[in-house]
N, C-alpha and C positions, 0 to 999 in steps of 0.2 A: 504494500500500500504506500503511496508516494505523501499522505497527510498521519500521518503516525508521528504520536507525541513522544517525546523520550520521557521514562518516566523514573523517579528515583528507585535504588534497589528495592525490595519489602515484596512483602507478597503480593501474588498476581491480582491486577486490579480489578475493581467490581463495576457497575456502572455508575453507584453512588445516591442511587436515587429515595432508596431506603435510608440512608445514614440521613439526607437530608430531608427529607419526612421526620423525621425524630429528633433533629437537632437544628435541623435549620439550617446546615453548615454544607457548601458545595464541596467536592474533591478540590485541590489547590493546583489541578492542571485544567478546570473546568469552570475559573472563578468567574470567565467572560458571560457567564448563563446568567448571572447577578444582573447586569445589564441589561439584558433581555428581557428579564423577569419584571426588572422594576418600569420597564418602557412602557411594557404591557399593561402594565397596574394603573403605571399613569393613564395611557389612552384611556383605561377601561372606565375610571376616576371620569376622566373628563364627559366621555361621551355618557354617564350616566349623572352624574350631580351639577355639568353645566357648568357656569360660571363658576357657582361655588365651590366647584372644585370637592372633595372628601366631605364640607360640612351639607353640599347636596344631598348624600347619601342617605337612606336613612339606614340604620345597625342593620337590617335584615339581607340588603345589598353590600354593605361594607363587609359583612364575613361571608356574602358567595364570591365576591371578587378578589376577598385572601385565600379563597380556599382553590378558587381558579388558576391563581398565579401558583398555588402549591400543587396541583395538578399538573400545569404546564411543564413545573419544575423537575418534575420525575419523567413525566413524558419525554424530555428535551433531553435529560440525562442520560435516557434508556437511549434514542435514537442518536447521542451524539455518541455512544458506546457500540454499535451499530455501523455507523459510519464508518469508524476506525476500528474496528474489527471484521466487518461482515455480517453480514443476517445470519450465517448458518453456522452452525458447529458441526464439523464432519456433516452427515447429510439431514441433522435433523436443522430445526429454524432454535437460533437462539433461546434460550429458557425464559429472556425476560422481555422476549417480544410474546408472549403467552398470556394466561388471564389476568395479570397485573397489569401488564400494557393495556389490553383491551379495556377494562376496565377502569382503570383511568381515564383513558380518552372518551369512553360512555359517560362516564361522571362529568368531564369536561365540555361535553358536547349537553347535555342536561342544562348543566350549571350555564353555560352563555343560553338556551333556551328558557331559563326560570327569569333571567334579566331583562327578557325582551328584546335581546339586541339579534338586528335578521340582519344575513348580508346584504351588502352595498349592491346594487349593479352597477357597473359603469354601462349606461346608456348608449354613452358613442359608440359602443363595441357589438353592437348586432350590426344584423347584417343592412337595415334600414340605416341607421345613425353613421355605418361607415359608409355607404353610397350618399349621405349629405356630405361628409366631410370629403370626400374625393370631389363631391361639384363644387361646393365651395372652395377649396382650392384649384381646382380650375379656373372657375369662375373669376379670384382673383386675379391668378396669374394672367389671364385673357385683359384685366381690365389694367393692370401692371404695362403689360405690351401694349395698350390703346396708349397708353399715357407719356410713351418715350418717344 
């Protein structure tokens, strides 16, 4: 694998996703997930309390939105373990891509449906919205060349 992290000697590593369920606390080759974790929380913050920011919220969305980011945080772990190793061990699928994994990600996928948040579409992107935007730039460019 050409993205393999070097890692201190000790025993062979885990995913980490467990430890940090229980502690809180990432693996220390994996602290970049902290970042991610907290980006997420923010957006989720924002697009749910608004202006006010966390005091929007009320307690019953402030602890699905912690408990999302701690969802996230084992999911990302497992799949960033995944990555740098492979889905499979000899020919079976990883042990922690199994009912922990799935399960999480149910819980995850619940938990943003209990908040009401649905995906975005981006409109321009059917097949109607992109046949505007290609005559529209046409259309420019035609009135661009009228103009020179």
């Amino acid at each position: 694998m050409k993205n393999k992290v070097r890692l201190p000697p000790g025993l062979p590593p885990k995913h980490g996703g467990y430890t940090y369920l229980s502690t809180g606390r990432l693996p220390r080759h994996r602290r970049y997930i902290r970042r991610y974790l907290t980006e997420i929380r923010q957006s989720y913050v924002a697009e749910l309390g608004g202006r006010e920011g966390e005091d929007g919220l009320s307690p019953g969305q402030r602890i699905l939105v912690d408990r999302l980011v701690t969802c996230l945080g084992f999911l990302r772990l497992i799949e960033e373990k995944a990555r740098d190793t492979g889905i499979f061990k000899g020919d079976d699928l990883m042990a922690s891509l199994g009912k922990g994994y799935v399960s999480f990600l149910n819980t995850a996928v619940r938990i943003v449906e209990s908040l009401g948040i649905e995906r975005r579409r981006d409109e321009g992107m059917t097949p109607e919205g992109l046949k505007g935007l290609i005559e529209a730039e046409a259309k420019a460019a035609d009135e661009a060349g009228e103009k020179k």
